[in-house]
C-alpha distance (Angstrom), angle and dihedral (degrees) to the residues before:
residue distance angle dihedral
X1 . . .
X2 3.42 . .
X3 3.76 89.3 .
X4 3.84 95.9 53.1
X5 3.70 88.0 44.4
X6 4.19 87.4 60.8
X7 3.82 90.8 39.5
X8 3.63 88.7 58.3
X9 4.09 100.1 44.1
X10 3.95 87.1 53.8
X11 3.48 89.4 48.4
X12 3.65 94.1 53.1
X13 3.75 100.1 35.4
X14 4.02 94.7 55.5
X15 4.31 87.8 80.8
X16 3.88 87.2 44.2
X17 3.96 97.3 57.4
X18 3.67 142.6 25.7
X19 3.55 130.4 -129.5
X20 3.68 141.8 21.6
X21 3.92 112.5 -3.0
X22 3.96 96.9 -178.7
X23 3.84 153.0 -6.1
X24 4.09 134.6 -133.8
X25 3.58 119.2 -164.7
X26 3.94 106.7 -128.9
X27 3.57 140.4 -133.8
X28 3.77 99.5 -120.8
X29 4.34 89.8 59.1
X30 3.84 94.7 -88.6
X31 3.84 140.5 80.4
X32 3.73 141.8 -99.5
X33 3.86 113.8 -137.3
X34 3.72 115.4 -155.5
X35 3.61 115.5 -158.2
X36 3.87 131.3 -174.1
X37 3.50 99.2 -118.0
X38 3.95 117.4 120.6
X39 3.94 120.2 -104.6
X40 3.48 108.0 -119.7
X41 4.20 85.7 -133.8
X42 4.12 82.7 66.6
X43 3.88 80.9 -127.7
X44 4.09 94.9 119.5
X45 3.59 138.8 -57.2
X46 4.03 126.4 -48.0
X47 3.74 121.5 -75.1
X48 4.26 123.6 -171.3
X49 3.63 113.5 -169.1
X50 4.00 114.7 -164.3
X51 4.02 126.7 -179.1
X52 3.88 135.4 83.3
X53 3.92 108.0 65.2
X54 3.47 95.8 -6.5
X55 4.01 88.9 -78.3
X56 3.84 111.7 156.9
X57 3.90 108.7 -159.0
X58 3.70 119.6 -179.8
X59 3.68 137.1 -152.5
X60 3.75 145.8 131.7
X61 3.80 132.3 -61.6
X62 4.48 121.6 -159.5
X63 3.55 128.3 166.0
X64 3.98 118.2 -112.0
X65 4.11 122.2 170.7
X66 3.55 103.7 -38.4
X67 3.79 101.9 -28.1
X68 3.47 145.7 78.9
X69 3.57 118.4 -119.3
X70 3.76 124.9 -162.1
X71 3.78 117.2 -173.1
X72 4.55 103.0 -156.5
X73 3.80 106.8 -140.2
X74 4.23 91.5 -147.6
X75 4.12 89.9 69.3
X76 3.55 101.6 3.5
X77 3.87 89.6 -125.8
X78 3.90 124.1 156.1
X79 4.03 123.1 -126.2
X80 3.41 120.1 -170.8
X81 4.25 114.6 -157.1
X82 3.76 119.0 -179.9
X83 4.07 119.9 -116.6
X84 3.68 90.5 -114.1
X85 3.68 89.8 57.0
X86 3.84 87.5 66.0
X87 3.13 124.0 90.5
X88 4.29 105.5 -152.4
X89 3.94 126.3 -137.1
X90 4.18 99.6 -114.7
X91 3.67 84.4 -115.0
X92 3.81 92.6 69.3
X93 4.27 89.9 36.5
X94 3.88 81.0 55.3
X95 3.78 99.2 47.0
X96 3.95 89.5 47.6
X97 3.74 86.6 50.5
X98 3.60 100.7 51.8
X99 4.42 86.6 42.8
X100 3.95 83.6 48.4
X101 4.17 88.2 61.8
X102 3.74 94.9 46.8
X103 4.30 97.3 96.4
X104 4.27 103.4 -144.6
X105 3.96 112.6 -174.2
């Protein structure tokens, strides 16, 4: 629950804010950066991977179960990185905060 309840805050706070809403540390010794811009594909919200070589690749990032998924536009692959592997802008922390206080029955 408390999982969905995060999924939905990020989903609702990318059209309140600009910018970069998390970071995953990658594989290849660098970072992924996902940002809450719209993918121009309509399939999710923009995603800029940096690390081996100095390569930037892009693609785009959407929440599904209990993951994050980014989809990389250069081979069109899927990679799947747990929500504890993310490590939130304090704007998002802050948002799930303040939606954590609001009692629901």
């Amino acid at each position: 629950m408390k999982k969905l309840l995060l999924a939905l805050t990020i989903a609702a706070s990318f059209a309140a804010q600009a910018g970069e809403v998390g970071r995953i540390k990658n594989e290849a010794g660098g970072h992924i950066v996902l940002m809450d811009f719209k993918c121009a594909s309509g399939g999710g919200w923009y995603a800029i991977g940096y690390g081996f070589k100095n390569l930037t690749i892009e693609g785009c990032h959407f929440a599904m179960d209990d993951s994050i998924m980014i989809r990389w536009n250069h081979d069109k692959t899927l990679t799947r990185y747990s929500f504890d592997e993310v490590q939130w802008s304090e704007q998002i922390l802050e948002q799930v905060r303040q939606d954590r206080s609001i009692k629901t029955y």
